[in-house]
N, C-alpha and C positions, 0 to 999 in steps of 0.2 A: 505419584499423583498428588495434588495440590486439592485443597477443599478450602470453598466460603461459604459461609451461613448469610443463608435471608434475614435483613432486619425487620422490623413491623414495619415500619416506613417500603419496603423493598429493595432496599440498597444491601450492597454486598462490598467486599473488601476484597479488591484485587493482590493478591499475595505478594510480597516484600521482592521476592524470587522472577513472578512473572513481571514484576513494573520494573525490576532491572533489568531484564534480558532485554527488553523492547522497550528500553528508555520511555516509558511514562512518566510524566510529571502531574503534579498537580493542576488544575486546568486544563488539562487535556482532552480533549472531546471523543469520546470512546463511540464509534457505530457500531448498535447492534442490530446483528437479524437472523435467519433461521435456516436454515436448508432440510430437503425433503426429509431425512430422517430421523427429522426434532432436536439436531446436534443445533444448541444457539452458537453464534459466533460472536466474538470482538475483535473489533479491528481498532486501531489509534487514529484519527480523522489526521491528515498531514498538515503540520502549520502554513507549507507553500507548498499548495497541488503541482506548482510548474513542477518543483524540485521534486518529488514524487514521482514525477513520469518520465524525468528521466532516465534514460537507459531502456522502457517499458517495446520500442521497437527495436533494439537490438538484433540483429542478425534477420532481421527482414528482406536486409537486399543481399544478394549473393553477391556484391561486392560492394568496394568500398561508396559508401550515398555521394560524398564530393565529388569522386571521381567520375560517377553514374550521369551526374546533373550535367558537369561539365561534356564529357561525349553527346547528352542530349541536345545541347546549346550547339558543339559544335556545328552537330548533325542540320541543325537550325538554320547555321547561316550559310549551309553547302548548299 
């Protein structure tokens, strides 16, 4: 388990360990917020949200999505 001290300011030191494991860098915009049982969270804000969501529907379509679009089109001009 990892520990950081509150500064008077409120600022803390994300430990050497956790900014490696999830490549934080300097500048990096950190979201924080809370969930029901007072556990706060941080997440790293993504420099390109597109690039971020990729992959985030995977396995949505029980088969392949090109292949799905294309039978609907076909379906289309029958």
């Amino acid at each position: 388990m990892l520990h950081a001290k509150v500064g008077k300011k409120g600022q803390i030191v994300i430990p050497y360990e956790l900014r490696k494991k999830y490549g934080i860098k300097c500048s990096d915009t950190i979201i924080i917020t809370d969930d029901q049982q007072g556990n706060i969270i941080l997440a790293v804000k993504p420099t390109d949200p597109t690039q971020a969501m990729r992959g985030a529907l995977k396995g949505l379509w029980k088969e392949d999505a090109q292949e799905y679009i294309c039978k609907l089109r076909q379906e289309d001009r029958e």
